[in-house]
C-alpha positions as CSV (number, residue, x, y, z in Angstrom):
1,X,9.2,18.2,3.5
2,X,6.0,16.4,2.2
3,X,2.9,17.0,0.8
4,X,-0.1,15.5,2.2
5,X,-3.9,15.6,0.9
6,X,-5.9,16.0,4.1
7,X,-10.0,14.8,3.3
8,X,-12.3,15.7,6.2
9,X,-15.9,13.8,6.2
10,X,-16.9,17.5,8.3
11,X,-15.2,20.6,8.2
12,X,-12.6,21.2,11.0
13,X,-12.1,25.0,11.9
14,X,-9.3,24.2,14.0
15,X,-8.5,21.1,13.1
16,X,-4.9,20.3,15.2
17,X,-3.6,17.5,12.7
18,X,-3.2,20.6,10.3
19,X,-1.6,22.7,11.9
20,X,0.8,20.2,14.0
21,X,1.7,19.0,10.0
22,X,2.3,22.5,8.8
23,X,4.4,22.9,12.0
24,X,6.4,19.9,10.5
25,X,7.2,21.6,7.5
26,X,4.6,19.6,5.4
27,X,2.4,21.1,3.0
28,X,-1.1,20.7,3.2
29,X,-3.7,20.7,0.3
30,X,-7.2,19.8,1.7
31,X,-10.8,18.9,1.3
32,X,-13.9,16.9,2.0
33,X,-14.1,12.9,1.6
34,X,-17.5,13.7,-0.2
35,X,-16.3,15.6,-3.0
36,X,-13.1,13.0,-3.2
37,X,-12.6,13.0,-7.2
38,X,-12.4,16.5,-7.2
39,X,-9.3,15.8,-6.3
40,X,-7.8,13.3,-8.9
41,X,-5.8,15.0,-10.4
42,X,-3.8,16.4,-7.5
43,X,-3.5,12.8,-5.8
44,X,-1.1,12.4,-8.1
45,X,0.8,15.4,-6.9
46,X,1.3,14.5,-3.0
47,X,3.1,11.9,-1.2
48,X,0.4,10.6,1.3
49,X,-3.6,10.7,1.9
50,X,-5.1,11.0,5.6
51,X,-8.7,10.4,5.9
52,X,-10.0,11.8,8.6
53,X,-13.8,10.7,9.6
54,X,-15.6,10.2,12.5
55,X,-17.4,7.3,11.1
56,X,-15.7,4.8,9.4
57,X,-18.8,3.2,8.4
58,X,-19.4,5.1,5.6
59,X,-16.1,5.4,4.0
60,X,-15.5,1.7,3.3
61,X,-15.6,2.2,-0.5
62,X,-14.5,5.7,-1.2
63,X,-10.9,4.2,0.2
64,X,-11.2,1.8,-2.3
65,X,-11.5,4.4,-4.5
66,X,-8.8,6.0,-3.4
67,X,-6.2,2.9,-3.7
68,X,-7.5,2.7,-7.4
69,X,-6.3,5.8,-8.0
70,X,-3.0,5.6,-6.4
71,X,-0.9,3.8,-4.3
72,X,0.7,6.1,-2.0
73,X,0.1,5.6,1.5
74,X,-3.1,6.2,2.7
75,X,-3.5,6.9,6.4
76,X,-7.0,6.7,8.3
77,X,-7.8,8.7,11.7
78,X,-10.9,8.3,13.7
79,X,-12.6,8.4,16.9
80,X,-13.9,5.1,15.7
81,X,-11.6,2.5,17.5
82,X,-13.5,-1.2,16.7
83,X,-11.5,-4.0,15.1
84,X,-13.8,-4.8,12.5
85,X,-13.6,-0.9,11.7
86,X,-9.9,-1.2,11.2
87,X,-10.2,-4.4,9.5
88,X,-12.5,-3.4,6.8
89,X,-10.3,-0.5,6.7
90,X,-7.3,-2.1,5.8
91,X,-8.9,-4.6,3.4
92,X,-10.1,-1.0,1.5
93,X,-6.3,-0.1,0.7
94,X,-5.7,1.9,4.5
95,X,-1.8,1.7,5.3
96,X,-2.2,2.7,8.5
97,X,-5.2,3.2,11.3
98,X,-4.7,5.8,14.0
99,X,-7.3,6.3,17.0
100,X,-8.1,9.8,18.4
101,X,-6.8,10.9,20.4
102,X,-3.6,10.2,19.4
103,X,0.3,11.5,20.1
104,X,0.8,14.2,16.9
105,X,4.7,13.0,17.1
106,X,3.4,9.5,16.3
107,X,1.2,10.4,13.7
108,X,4.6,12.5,11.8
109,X,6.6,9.2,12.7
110,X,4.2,6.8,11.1
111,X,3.7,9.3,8.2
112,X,7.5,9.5,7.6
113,X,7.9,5.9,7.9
114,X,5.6,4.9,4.9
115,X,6.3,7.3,2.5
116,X,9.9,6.8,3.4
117,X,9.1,2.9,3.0
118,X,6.8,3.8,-0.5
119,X,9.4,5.8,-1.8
120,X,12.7,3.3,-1.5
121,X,10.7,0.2,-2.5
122,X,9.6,2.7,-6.1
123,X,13.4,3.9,-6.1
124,X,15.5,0.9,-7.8
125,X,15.4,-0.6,-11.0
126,X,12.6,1.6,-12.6
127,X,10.8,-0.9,-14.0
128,X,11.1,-4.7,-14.8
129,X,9.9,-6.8,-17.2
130,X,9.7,-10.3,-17.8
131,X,7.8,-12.6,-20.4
132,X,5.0,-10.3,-20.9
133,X,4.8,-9.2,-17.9
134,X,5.9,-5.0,-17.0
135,X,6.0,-3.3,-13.8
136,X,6.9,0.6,-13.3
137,X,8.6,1.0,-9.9
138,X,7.9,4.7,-10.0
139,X,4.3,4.6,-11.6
140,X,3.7,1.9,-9.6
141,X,1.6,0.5,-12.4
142,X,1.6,-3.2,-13.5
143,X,0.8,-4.6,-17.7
144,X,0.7,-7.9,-18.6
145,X,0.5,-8.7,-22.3
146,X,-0.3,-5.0,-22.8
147,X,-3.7,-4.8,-19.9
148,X,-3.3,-3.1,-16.9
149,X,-3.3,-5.2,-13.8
150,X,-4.9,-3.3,-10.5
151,X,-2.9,-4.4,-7.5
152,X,-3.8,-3.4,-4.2
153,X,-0.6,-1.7,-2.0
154,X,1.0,-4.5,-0.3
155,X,0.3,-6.8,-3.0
156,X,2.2,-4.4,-5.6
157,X,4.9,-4.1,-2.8
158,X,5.6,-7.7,-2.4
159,X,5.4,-8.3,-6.2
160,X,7.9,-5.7,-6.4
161,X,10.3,-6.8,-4.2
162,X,10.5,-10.6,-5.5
163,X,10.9,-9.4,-8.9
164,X,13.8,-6.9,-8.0
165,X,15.4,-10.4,-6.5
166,X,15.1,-12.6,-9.9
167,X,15.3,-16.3,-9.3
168,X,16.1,-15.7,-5.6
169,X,14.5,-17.6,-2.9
170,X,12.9,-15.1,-0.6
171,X,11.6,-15.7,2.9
172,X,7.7,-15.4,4.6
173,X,9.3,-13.6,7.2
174,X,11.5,-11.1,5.1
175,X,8.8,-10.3,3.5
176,X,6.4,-9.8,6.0
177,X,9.0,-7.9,8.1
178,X,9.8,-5.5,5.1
179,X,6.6,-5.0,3.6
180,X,4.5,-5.0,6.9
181,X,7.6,-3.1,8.4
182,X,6.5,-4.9,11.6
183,X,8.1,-7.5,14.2
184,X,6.4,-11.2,13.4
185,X,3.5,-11.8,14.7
186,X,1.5,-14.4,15.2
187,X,-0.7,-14.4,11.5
188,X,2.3,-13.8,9.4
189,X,2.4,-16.7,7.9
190,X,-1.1,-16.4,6.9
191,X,-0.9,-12.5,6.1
192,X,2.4,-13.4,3.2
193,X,0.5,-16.4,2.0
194,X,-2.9,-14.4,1.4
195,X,-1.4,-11.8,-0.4
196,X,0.8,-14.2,-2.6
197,X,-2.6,-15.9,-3.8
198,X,-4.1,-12.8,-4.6
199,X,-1.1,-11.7,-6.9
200,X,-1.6,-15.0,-8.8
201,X,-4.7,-14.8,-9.1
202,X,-4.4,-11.7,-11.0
203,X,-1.4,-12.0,-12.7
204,X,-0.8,-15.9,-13.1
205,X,-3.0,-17.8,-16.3
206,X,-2.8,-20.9,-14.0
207,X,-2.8,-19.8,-10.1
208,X,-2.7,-23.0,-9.1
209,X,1.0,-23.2,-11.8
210,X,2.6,-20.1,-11.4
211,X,5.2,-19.2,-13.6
212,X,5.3,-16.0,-11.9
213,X,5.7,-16.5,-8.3
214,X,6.7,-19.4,-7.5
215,X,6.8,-21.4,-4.2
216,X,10.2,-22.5,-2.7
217,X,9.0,-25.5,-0.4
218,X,10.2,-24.8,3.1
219,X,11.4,-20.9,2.6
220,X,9.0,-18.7,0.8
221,X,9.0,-17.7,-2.8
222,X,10.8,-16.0,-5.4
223,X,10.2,-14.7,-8.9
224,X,11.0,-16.6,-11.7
225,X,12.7,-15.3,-14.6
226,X,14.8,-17.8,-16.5
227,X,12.1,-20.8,-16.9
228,X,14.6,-23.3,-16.9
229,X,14.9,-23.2,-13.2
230,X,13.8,-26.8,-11.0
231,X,10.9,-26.0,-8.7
């Protein structure tokens, strides 16, 4: 079915997220959060990362490290249950944040439903490029004038998505309900808006005048490729 890198910050004799996967058909390839580049060459290989620690605390940056090395979905499981826990999580590239103890059919379901999610939004178009700019649906790797651009997951994910809808208006609440594959809450607004500035910041020589993404007053955004279009 899949194949998932399980990191452990301990060892886990009987560890039941492994065997309820294995039961799932998934195949498991595994190892400890310490030694994490050891495994470098084989994140390449699987369709999703869980990182399961006790303490969150101390895993902050290797996540990061993680997303830099690839942009599959990353799943965290703790004990740990704190907001602020979460939160840095998720600013450190996590997809998702389960809390121990947790149902094992839930865990599968949220599993399926971002690789399932990564995997559609890498299917079309291959890759796209545009005035300099190149991005590789199924690297999931971004150029501009020839120098790799590091996006974070979500902000890749959104990029993607306006540019595979050139020149069409697009939505804060599309894309927060397809990216965040999540009802609207109360911070979407905020959540589209936040990520939008950090994809101009890093791809845009002006932020503050896209010729990227650009802002449709009123609706959302879309990416511009013909640059004769009125703002």
């Amino acid at each position: 079915m899949y194949q998932i890198l399980l990191l452990y910050d301990v060892p886990k004799e009987a560890c039941r997220v492994k065997d309820y996967l294995l039961l799932s058909g998934c195949e498991i390839l595994e190892g400890t959060l310490n030694n994490v580049l050891m495994y470098k060459k084989t994140i390449y290989l699987v369709d999703a990362v869980l990182l399961y620690c006790d303490k969150v605390e101390d895993y902050f940056e290797l996540c990061e490290k993680v997303r830099l090395l690839t942009q599959i979905p990353i799943i965290v499981l703790s004990k740990e249950g704190e907001e602020w826990g979460k939160i840095k999580m998720f600013q450190a590239g996590a997809d998702d944040y389960l809390v121990e103890p947790f149902l094992q059919g839930e865990l599968m379901a949220r599993l399926q439903t971002h690789i399932e999610r990564y995997k559609r939004l890498t299917r079309p178009f291959g890759y796209i490029e545009v005035r300099g700019l190149f991005i590789d649906a199924f690297s999931r790797r971004i150029t501009l004038n020839g120098e790799e651009i590091i996006l974070r997951a979500k902000e890749f994910d959104i990029l993607l998505y306006l540019a595979q809808r050139p020149n069409k208006a697009v939505t804060k609440q599309e894309i927060y309900t397809t990216i965040w594959h999540d009802d609207l809450g109360e911070g979407y607004y905020n959540s589209v808006a936040v990520h939008i500035k950090r994809i101009r910041q890093k791809i845009e020589k002006d932020p503050l005048n896209p010729q990227f993404v650009e802002t449709v007053w009123g609706i959302g955004y879309r990416f511009r490729v013909n640059t004769d279009l009125d703002v």
